[in-house]
C-alpha positions in Angstrom: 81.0 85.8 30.3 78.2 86.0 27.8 78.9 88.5 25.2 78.1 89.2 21.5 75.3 89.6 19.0 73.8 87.0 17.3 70.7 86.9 15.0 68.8 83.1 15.1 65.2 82.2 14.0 62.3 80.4 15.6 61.2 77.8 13.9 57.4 76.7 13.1 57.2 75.0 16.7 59.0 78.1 18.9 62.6 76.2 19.3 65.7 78.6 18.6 69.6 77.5 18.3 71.6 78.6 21.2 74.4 80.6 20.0 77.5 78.1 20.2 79.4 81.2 22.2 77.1 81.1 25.0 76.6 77.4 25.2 79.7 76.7 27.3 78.1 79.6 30.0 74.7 78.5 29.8 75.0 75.1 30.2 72.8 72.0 28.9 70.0 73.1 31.1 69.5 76.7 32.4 66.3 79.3 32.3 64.4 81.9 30.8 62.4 84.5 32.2 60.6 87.7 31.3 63.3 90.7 31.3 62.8 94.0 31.6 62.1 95.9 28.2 60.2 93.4 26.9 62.9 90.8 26.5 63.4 87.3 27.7 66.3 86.6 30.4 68.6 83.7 29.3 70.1 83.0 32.6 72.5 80.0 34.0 71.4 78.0 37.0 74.2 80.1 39.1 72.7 83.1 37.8 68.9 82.1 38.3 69.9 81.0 42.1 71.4 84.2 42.7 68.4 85.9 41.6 65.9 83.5 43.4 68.3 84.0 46.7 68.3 87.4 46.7 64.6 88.2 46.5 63.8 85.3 48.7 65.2 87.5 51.8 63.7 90.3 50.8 60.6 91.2 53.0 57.3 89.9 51.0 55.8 93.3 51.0 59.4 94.5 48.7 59.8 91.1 46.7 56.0 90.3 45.6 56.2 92.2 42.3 59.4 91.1 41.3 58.9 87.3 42.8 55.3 87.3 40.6 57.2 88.6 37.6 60.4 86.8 37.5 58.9 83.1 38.3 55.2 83.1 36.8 56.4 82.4 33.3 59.8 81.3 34.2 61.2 78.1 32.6 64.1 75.5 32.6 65.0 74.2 29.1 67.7 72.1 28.0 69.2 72.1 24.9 68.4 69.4 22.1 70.9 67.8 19.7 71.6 70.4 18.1 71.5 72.9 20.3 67.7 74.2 20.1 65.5 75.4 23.1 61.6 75.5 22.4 60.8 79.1 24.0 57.9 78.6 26.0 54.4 80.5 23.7 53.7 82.6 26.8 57.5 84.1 26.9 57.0 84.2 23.3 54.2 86.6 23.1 55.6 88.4 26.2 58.4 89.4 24.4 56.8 89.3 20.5 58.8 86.8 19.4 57.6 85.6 16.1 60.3 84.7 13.3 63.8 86.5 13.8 65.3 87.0 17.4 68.3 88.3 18.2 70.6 86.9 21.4 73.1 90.0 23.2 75.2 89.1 25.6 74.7 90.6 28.9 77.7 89.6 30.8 76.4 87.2 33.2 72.9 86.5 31.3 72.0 87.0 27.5 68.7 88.1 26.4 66.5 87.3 24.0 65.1 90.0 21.7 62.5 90.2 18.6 65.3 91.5 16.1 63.4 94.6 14.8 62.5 95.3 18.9 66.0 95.2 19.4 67.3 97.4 16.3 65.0 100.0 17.4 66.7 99.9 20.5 69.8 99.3 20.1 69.8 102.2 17.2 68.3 104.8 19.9 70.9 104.8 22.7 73.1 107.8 21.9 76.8 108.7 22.6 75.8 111.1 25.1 73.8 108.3 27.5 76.6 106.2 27.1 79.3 108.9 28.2 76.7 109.9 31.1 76.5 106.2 32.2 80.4 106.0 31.9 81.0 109.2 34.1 78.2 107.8 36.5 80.5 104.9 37.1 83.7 106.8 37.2 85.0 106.2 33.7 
């Protein structure tokens, strides 16, 4: 399960360090992928299968969007020596990545933010969505 918070940089050339918690769920290989919220997906190759099952039965006329989002920019990276990706520059600017990024876990896929996108964020959910969500879900 991918959990946590974890701030990283990018360096000159657009690699980042995988945090070491998620390296173990990730893999040596897996993918990235535009996200919702301007955000990359950091998904593993069960994960990204999943994904590419499920909208492959969908009828075309339903999947298109989400087939043309999901895999036009898409990647598979491995992991180098010491644990660095290089972040494709298209997912880069998709998700304005530029110096300091910040990796949440997302239980079964992490995602990759620009840190000050994500403060904002992460600063603006409020109690009351949270206890909405909870009650939604029957907690």
């Amino acid at each position: 399960m991918l959990i946590g918070e974890f701030e990283h940089s990018l360096d000159a050339k657009g690699r980042v360090a995988i945090p070491n918690k998620f390296r173990e769920d990730l893999g040596e290989s897996f993918f990235l992928t535009k996200g919702v919220d301007c955000c990359l997906f950091v998904l593993p190759e069960s994960e990204w299968n999943r994904l590419e099952e499920k909208l492959r039965v969908m009828p075309i006329s339903k999947a298109k969007t989400l087939q043309r989002f999901f895999f036009s920019g898409a990647a598979k990276v491995e992991t180098d020596k010491q644990g660095r990706i290089l972040v494709p520059s298209s997912l880069r600017s998709y998700a304005n990545l530029e110096k300091d990024v910040t990796f949440v876990g997302v239980s079964s896929r992490a995602e990759i933010w620009s840190s000050t996108v994500w403060s904002q964020l992460s600063s603006s959910i409020t109690k009351e969505e949270v206890a909405a969500a909870m009650d939604s879900l029957g907690f």
